[in-house]
C-alpha positions as CSV (number, residue, x, y, z in Angstrom):
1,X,3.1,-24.7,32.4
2,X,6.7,-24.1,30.9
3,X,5.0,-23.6,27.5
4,X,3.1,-20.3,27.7
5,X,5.9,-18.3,27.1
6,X,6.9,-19.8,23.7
7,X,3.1,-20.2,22.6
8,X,3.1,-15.9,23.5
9,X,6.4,-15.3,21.9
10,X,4.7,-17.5,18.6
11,X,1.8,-15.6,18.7
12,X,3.9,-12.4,19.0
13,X,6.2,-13.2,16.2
14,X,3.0,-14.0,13.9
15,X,1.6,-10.7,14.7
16,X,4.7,-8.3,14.1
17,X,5.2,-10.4,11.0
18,X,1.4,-9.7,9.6
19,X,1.9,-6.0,10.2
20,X,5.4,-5.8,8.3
21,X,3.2,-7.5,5.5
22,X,0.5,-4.8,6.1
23,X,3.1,-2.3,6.1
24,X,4.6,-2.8,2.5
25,X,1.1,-4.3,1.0
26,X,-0.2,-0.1,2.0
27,X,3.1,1.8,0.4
28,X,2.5,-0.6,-2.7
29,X,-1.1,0.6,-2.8
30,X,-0.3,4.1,-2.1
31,X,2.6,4.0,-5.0
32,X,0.6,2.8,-7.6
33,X,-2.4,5.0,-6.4
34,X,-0.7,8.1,-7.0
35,X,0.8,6.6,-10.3
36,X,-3.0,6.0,-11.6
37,X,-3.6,9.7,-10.5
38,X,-1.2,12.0,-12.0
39,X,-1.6,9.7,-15.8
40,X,-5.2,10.3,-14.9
41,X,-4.6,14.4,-14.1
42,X,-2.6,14.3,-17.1
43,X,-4.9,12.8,-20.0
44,X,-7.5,15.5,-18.3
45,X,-5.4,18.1,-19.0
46,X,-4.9,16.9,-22.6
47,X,-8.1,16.8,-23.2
48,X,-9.1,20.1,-21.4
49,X,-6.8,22.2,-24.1
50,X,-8.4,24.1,-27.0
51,X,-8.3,22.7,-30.4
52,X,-6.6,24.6,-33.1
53,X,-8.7,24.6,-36.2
């Protein structure tokens, strides 16, 4: 019976860890999200202008 607390701290420390990993794995999404978004804003604009003929 002496074991249960170190199998809940385990399972404790697993789950913090998974949502650190969670954590940074979303602001790397979100990062190169909004990269992808303003090059994508930016070639509309571009194309969006008037030619000059």
């Amino acid at each position: 019976m002496g074991g249960k607390p170190d199998i809940i701290k385990a399972i404790l420390l697993i789950f913090s860890i998974g949502l650190v990993i969670t954590g940074f794995a979303s602001i790397h999404a979100s990062e190169s999200k909004s990269a992808r978004v303003s090059s994508l804003v930016g070639s509309v604009q571009v194309m969006n202008q008037p030619l000059n003929r």
